[in-house]
C-alpha positions in Angstrom: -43.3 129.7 97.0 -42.6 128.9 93.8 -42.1 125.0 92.2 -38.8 124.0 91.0 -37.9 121.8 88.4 -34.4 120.2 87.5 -33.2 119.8 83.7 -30.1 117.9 82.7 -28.7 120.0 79.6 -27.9 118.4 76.6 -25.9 119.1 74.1 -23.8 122.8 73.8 -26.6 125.0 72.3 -26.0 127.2 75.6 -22.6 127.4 76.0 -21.0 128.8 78.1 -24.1 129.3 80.1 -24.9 125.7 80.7 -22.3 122.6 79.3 -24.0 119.1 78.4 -24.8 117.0 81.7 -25.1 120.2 83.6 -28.7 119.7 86.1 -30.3 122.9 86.5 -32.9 124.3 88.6 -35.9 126.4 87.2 -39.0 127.5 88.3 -42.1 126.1 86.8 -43.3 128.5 84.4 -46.8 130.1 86.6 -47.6 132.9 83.7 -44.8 135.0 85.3 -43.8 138.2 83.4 -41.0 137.0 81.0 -37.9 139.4 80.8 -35.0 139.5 77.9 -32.5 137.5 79.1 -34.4 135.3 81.0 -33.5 131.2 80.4 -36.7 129.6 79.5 -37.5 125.6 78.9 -40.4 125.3 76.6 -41.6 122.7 74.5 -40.2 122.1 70.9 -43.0 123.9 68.3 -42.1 121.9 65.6 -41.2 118.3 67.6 -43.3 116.3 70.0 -42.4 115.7 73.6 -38.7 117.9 72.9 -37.8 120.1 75.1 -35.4 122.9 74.6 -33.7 125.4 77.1 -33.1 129.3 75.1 -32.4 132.7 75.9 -35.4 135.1 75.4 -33.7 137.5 73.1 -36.8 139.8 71.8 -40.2 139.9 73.3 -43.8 140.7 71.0 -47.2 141.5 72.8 -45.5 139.6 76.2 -47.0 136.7 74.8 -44.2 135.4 71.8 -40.5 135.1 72.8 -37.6 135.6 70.1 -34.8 132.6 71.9 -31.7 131.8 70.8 -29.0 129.4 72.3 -25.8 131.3 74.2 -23.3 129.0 71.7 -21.8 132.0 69.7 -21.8 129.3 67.0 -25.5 130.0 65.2 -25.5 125.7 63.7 -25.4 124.9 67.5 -28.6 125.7 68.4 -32.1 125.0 67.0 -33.8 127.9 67.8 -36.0 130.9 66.5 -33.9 131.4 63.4 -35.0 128.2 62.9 -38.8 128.0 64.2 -39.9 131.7 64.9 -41.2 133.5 68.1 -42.4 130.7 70.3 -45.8 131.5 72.2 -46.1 131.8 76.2 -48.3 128.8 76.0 -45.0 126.3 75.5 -43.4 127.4 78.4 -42.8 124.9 81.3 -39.9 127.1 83.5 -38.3 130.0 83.7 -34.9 131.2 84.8 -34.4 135.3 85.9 -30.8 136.1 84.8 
């Protein structure tokens, strides 16, 4: 059974997806196999105790995830253009799409 955990989205990086004050549900990140297209929360590589919610857009060695925001507006979102592939050990939940 797995463990969920609620976020409250902030800010309109995933537009349409999710809209600021949305709660969501995931489940806690267990080493499950990540897909494209899942919605992942992981914590900020560059910022302490940040968390952000992203789209896994490309995947290398199923261990580094390429995420981007949904916003079609690329200054929305901070994101791998801005930080790179973001490692499997930063993830805290997952979301299958």
């Amino acid at each position: 059974m797995s463990e969920y955990l609620t976020f409250n989205i902030k800010g309109d990086s995933m537009m349409p997806t999710f809209n600021d004050g949305d709660l969501v549900n995931f489940d806690k990140y267990t080493n499950q196999d990540v897909k494209i297209d899942d919605i992942v929360v992981f914590m900020h590589p560059l910022k302490d105790d940040f968390k952000l919610i992203k789209r896994v857009k490309k995947i290398r060695d199923k261990s580094k995830f390429f995420v981007e925001g949904d916003n079609l507006n690329i200054g929305a979102s901070s994101d791998s253009h801005n930080f790179g592939y973001i490692n499997k050990n930063n993830l805290i939940a997952i979301k299958r799409t």
